[in-house]
C-alpha positions as CSV (number, residue, x, y, z in Angstrom):
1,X,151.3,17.5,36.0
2,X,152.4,20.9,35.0
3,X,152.9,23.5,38.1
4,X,150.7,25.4,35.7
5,X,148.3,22.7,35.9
6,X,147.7,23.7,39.1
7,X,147.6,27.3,38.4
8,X,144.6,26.7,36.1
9,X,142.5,25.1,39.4
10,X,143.5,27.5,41.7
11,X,142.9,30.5,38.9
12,X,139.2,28.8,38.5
13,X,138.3,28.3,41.7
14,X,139.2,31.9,42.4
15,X,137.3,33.2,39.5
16,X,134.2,30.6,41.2
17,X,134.8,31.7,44.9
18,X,132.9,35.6,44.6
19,X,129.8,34.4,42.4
20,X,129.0,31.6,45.1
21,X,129.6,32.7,48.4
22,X,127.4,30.6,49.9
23,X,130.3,27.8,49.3
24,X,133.7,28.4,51.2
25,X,136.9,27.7,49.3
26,X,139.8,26.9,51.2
27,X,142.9,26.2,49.4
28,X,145.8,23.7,51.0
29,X,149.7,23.5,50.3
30,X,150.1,20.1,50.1
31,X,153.5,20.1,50.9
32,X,152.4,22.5,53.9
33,X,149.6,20.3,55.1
34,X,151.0,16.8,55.2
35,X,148.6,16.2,58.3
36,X,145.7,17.0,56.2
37,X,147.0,15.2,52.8
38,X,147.4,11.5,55.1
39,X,144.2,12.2,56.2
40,X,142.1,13.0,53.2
41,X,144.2,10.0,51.3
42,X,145.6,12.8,48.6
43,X,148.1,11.0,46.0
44,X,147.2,13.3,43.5
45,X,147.2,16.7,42.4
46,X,145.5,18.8,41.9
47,X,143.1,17.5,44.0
48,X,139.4,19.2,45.0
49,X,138.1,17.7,47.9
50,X,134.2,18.1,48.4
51,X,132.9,18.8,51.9
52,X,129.0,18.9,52.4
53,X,128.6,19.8,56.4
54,X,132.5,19.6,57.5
55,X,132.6,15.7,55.7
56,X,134.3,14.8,52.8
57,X,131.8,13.9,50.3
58,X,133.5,13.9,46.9
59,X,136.7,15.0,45.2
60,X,137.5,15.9,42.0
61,X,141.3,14.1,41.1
62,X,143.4,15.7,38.5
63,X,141.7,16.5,35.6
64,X,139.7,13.2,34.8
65,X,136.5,14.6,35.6
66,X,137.1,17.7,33.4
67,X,137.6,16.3,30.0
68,X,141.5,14.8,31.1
69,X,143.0,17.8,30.1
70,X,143.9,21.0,31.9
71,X,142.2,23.1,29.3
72,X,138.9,23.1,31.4
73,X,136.8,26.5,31.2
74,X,135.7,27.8,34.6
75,X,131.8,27.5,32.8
76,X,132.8,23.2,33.1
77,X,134.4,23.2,36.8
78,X,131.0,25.2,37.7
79,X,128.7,22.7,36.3
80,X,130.3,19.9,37.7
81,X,130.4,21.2,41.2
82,X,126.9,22.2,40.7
83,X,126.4,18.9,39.9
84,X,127.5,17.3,42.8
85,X,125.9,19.4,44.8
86,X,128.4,22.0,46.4
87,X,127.4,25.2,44.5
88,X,124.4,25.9,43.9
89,X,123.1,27.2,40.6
90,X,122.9,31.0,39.9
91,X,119.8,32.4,37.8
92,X,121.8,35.5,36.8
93,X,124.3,34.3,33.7
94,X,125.4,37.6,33.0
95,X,128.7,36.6,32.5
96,X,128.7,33.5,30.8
97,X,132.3,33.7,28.3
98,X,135.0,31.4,29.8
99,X,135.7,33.7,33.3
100,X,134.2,36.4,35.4
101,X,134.5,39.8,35.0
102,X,137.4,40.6,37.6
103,X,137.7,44.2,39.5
104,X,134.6,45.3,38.7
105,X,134.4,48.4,39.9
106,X,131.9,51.3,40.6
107,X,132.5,54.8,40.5
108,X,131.1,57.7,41.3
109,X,130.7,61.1,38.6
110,X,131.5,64.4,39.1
111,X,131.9,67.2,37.5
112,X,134.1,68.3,35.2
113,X,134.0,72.0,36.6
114,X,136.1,71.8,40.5
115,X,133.7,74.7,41.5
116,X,130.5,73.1,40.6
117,X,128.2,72.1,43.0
118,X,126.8,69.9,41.4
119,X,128.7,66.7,42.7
């Protein structure tokens, strides 16, 4: 695997992360973590371990549960941890292409005119 092959999970579970915040994502350097990599049994990466009330439930290893290639959309990686259970499903599809709108924004209008008081 590709380092960018992990830069496509991580990218996707960011993108994921703000639409479900009922789910926390917590992301581990494996070579930072080798406590946690013995004991979790991780031999390969990227690897998505699925925790349903502080256990380990699931994990999603490589890419073989996302077509075996790292051209996954985010709109496949939501489905499949909807499916299993550790998002759950939004009613609002707004945004439905391939990612999430990122820094959306608001703003607030003003005048054109500085001496208006209409602001």
């Amino acid at each position: 695997m590709s380092i960018d092959s992990f830069r496509i999970m991580d990218k996707h579970l960011k993108a994921l992360a703000p639409k479900h915040i009922d789910t926390k994502f917590i992301k581990l350097d494996a070579e930072n973590a080798p406590f946690f990599v013995t004991k979790l049994g991780v031999k390969t990466l990227p690897c998505v371990v699925l925790f349903r009330k502080g256990i380990a439930v699931d994990r999603l290893v490589g890419f073989q549960d996302l077509g075996g290639k790292d051209d996954f959309t985010i709109k496949t990686l939501e489905a499949i941890l909807t499916k299993k259970g550790i998002i759950s499903e939004k009613k609002d599809e707004d945004n439905e292409e391939d990612g999430y709108e990122e820094n959306q924004r608001r703003t607030v209008r003003s005048s054109v005119d500085p001496d208006s008081d209409s602001d």
